[in-house]
ZADO-1210 file (C-alpha; in nm, 4 decimals, padded with zeros to 6 digits):
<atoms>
<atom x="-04.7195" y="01.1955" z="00.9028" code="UNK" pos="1"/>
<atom x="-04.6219" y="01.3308" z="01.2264" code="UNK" pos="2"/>
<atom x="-04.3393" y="01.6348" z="01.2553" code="UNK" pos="3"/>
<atom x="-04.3136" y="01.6050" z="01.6166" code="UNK" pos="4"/>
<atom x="-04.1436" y="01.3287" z="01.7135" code="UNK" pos="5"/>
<atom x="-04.1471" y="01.1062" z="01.9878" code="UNK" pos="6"/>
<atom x="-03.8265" y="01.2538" z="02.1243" code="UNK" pos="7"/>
<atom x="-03.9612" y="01.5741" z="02.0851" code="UNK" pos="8"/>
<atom x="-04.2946" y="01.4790" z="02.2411" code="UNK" pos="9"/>
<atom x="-04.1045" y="01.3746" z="02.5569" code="UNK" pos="10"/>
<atom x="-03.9080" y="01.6783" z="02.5558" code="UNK" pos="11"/>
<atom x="-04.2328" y="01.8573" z="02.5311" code="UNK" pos="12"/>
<atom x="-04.3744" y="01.6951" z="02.8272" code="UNK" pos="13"/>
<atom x="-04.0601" y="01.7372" z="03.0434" code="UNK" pos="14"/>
<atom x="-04.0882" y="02.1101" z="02.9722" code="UNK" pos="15"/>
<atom x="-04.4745" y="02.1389" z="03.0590" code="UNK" pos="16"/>
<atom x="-04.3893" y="01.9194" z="03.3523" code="UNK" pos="17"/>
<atom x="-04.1080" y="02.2230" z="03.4615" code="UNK" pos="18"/>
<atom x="-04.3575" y="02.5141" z="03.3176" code="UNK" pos="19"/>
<atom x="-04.6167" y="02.3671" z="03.6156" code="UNK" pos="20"/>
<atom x="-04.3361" y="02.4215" z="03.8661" code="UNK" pos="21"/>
<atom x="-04.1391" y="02.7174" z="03.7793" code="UNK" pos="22"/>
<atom x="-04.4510" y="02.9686" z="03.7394" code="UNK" pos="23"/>
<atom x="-04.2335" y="03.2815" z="03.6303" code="UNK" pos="24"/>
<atom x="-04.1992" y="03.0316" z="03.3352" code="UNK" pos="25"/>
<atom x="-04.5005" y="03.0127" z="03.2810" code="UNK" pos="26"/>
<atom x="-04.6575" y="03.3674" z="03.3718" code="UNK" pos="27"/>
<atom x="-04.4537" y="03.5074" z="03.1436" code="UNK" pos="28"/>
<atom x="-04.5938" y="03.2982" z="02.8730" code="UNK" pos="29"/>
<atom x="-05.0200" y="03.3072" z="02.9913" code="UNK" pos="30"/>
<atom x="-04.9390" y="03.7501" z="02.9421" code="UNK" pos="31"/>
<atom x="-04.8683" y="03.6432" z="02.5599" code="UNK" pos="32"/>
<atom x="-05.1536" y="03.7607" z="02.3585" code="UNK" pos="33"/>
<atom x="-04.9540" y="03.7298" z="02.0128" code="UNK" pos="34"/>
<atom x="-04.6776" y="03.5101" z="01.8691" code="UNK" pos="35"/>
<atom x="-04.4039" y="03.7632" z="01.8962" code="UNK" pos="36"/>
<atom x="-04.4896" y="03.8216" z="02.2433" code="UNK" pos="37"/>
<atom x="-04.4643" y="03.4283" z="02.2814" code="UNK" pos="38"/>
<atom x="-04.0896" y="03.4814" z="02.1382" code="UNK" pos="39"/>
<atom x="-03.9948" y="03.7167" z="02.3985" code="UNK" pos="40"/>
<atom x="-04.1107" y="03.5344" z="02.7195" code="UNK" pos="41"/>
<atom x="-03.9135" y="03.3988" z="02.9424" code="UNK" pos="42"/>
<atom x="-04.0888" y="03.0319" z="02.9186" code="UNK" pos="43"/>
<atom x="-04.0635" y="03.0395" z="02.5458" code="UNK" pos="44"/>
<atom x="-03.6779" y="03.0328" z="02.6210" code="UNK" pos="45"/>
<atom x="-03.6636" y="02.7588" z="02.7880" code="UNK" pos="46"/>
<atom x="-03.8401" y="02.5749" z="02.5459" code="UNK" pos="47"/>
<atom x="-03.6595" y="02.7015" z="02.2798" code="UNK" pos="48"/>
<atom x="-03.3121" y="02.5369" z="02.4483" code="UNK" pos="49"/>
<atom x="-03.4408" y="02.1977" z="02.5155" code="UNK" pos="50"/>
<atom x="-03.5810" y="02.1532" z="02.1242" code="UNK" pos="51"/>
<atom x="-03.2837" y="02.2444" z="01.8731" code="UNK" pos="52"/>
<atom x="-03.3383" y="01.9640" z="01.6561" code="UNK" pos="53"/>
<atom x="-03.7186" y="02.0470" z="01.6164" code="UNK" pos="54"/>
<atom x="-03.6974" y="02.4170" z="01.5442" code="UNK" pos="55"/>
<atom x="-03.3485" y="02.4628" z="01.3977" code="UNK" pos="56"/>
<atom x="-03.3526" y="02.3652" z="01.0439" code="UNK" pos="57"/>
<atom x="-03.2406" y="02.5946" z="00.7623" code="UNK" pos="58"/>
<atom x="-03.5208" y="02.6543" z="00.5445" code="UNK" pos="59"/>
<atom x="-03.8145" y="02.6216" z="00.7635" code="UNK" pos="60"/>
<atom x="-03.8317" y="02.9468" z="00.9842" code="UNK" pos="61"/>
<atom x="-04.2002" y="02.8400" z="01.0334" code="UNK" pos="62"/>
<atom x="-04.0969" y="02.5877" z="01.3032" code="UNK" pos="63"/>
<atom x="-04.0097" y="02.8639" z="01.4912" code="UNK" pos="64"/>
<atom x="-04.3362" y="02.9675" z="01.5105" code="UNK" pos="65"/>
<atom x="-04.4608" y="02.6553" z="01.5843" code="UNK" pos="66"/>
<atom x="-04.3172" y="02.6408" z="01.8222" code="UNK" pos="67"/>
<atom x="-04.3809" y="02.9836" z="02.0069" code="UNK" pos="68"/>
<atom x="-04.7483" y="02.9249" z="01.9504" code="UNK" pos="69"/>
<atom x="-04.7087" y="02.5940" z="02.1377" code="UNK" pos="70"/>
<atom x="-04.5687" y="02.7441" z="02.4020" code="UNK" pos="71"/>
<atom x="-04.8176" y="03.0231" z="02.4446" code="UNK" pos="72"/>
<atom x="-05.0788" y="02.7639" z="02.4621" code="UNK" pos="73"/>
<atom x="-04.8960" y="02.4843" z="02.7113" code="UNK" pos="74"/>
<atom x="-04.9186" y="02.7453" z="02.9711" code="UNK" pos="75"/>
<atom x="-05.2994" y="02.7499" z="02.9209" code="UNK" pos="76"/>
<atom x="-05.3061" y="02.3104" z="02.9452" code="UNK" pos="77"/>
<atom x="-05.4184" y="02.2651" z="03.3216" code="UNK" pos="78"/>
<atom x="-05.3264" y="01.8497" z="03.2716" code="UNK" pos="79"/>
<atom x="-05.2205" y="01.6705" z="02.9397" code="UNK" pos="80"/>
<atom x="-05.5089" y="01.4328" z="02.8522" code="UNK" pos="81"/>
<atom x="-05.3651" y="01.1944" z="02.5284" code="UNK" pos="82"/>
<atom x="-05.6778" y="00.9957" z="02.5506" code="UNK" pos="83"/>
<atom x="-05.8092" y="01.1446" z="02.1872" code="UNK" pos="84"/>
<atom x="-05.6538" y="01.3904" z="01.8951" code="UNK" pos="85"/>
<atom x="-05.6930" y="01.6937" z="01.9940" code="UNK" pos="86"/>
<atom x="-05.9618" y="01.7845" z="01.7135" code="UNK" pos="87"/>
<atom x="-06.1776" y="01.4928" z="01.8379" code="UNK" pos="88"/>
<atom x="-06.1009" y="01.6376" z="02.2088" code="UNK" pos="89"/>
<atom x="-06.3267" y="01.9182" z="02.0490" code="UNK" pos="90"/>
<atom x="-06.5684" y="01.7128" z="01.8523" code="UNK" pos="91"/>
<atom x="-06.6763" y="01.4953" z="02.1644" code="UNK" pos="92"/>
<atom x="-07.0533" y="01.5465" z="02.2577" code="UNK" pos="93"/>
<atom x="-07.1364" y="01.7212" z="02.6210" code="UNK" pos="94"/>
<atom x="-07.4709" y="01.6401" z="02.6154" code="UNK" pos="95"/>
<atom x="-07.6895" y="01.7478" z="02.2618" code="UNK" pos="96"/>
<atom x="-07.3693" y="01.9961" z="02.1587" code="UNK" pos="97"/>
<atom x="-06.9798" y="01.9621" z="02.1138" code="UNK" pos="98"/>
<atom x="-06.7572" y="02.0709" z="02.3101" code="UNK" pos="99"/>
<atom x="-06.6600" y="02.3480" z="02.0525" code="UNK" pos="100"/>
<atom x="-06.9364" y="02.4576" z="01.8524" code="UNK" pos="101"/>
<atom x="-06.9364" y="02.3937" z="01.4610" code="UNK" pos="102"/>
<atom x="-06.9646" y="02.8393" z="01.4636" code="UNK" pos="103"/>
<atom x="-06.6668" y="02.8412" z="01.6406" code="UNK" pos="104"/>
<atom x="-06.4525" y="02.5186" z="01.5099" code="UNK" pos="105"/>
<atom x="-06.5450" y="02.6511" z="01.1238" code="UNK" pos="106"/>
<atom x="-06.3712" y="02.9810" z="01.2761" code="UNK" pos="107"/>
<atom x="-06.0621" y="02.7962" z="01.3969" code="UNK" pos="108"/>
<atom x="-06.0832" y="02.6111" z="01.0376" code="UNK" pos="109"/>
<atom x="-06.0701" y="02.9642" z="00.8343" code="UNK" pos="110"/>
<atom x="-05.7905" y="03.1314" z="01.0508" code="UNK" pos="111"/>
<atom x="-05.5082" y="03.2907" z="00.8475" code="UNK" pos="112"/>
<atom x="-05.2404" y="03.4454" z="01.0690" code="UNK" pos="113"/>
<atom x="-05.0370" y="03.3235" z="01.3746" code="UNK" pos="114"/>
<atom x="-05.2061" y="03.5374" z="01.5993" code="UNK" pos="115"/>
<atom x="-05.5218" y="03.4220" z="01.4966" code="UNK" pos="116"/>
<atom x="-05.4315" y="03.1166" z="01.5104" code="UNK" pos="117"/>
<atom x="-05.3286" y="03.2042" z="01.8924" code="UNK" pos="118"/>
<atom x="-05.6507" y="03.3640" z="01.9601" code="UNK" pos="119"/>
<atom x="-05.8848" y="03.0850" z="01.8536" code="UNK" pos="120"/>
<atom x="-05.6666" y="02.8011" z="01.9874" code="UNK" pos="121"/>
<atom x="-05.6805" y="02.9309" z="02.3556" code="UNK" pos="122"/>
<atom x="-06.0389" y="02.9358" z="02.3141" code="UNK" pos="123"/>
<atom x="-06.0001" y="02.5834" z="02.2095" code="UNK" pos="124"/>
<atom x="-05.8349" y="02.5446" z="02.5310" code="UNK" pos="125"/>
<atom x="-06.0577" y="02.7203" z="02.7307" code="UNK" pos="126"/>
<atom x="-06.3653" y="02.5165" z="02.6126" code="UNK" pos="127"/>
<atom x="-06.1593" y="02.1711" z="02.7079" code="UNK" pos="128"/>
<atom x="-06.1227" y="02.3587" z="03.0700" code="UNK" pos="129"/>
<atom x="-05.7384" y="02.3190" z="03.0204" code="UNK" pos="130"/>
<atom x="-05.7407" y="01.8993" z="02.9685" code="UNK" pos="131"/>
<atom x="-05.5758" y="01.9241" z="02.6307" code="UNK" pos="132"/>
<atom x="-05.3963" y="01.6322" z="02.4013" code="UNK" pos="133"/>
<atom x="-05.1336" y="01.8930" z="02.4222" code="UNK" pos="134"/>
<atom x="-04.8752" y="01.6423" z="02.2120" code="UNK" pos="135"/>
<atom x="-05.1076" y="01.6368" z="01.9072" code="UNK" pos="136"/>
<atom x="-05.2100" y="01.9987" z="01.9565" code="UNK" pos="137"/>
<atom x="-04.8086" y="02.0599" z="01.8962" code="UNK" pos="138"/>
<atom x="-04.8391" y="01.8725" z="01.5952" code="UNK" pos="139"/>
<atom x="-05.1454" y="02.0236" z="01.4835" code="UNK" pos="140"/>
<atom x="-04.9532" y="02.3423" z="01.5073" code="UNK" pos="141"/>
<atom x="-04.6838" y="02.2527" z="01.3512" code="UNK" pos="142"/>
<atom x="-04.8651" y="02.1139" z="01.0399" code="UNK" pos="143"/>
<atom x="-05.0552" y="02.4715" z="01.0299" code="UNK" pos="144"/>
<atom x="-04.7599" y="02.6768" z="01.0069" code="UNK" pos="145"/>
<atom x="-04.6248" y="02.4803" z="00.7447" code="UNK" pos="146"/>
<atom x="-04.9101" y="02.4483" z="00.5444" code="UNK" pos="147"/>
<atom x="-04.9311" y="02.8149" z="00.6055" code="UNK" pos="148"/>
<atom x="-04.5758" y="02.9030" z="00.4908" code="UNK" pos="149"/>
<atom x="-04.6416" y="02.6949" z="00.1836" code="UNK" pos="150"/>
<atom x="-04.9423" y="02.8788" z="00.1295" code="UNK" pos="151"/>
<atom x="-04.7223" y="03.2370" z="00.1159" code="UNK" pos="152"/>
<atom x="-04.4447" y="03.1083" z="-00.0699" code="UNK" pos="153"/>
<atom x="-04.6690" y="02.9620" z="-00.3071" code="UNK" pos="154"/>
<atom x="-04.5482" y="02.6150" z="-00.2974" code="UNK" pos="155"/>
<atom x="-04.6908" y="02.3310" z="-00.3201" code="UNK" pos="156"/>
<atom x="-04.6159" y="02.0338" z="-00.1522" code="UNK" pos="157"/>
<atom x="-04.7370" y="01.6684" z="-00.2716" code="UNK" pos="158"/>
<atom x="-05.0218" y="01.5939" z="-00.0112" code="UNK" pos="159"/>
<atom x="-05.2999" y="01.3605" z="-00.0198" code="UNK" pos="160"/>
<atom x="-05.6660" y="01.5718" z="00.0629" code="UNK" pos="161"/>
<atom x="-05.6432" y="01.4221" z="00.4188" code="UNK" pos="162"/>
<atom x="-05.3279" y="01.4823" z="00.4943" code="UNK" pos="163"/>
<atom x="-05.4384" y="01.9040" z="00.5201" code="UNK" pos="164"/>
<atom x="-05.4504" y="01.9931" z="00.8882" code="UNK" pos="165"/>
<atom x="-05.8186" y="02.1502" z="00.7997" code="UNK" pos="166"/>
<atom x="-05.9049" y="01.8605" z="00.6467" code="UNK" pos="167"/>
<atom x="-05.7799" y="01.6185" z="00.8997" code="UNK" pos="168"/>
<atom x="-05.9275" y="01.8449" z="01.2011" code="UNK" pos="169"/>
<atom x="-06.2548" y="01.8178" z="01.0550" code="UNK" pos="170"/>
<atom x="-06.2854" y="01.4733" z="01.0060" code="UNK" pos="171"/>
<atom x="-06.1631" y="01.4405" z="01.3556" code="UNK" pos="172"/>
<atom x="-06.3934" y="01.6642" z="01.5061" code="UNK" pos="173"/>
<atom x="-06.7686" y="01.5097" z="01.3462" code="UNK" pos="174"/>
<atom x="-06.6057" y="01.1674" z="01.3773" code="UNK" pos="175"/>
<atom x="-06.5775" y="01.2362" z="01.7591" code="UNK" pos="176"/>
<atom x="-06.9458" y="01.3783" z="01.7329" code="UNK" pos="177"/>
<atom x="-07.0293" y="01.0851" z="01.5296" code="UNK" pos="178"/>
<atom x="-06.8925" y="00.8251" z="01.7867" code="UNK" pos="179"/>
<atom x="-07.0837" y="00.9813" z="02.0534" code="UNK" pos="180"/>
<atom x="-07.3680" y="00.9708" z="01.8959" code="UNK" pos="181"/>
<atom x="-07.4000" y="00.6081" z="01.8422" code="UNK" pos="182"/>
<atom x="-07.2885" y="00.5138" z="02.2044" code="UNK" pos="183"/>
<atom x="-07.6100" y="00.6946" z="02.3240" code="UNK" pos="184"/>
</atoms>
């Protein structure tokens, strides 16, 4: 089940569209090297006012930085590419390897903060050379953080296995290996 929405999907691609415009905007947001740093830029700001009814919701400070880490990353997305999920954006075969090694993706798997999160997602990035589902990235990050703020507040939320972000990335990922395979 998705937590961005549609509405907020469009939003979010309206506000990329104005991030590859106004590059203050977005400068301010590529010099982010952890979440809080995300919160303070300029870009995140602008973000921030365009998506009330994704972030603003009493109870779920998490969405907050969701969204931050979303930002951060959009100003690393050189074009939005919705062709594939984002995980299976990594998983796809260039040549004998993936895209993102299984080291690497079993790294992004195992993260446990924000930051880290951050950190290994704008590798992620890097490795697509910036073509990035950057719609179901959003909601990839928005799934983490509440997983993750379940996680610390020790509750537990009714969720079948592959509905886990973790879970779901990794059978995205081999899938996409998988389906390459058998086209060669």
């Amino acid at each position: 089940m998705s937590i961005v929405k549609d509405d907020h999907k469009a939003t979010l691609r309206r506000w990329y569209d104005e991030l590859q415009e106004k590059r203050g905007l977005r400068a301010s947001l590529r010099r982010s090297k952890t979440v809080n740093e995300a919160c303070l830029s300029e870009g995140f700001r602008s973000l921030l006012m365009q998506t009330h009814t994704l972030w603003k919701i009493e109870g779920q400070e998490w969405r907050f930085t969701a969204l931050a880490l979303t930002a951060a990353l959009a100003a690393h997305v050189k074009s939005i590419d919705e062709r594939l999920k984002f995980a299976a954006q990594l998983g796809q075969m260039t040549g004998n390897n993936p895209v993102m090694s299984e080291l690497r993706f079993s790294r992004l798997s195992a993260v446990k903060t924000p930051d880290e999160l951050l950190r290994q997602l704008l590798r992620a990035v890097r490795l697509l050379n910036g073509a990035v589902n950057l719609p179901s990235l959003a909601d990839d990050i928005f799934h983490w953080c509440r997983e993750n703020d379940d996680l610390q507040n020790h509750h537990r939320r009714p969720l079948r296995p592959t509905e886990f972000i973790r879970i779901r990335w990794a059978l995205e990922y081999y899938q996409a290996g998988d389906a390459d395979n058998e086209q060669n």
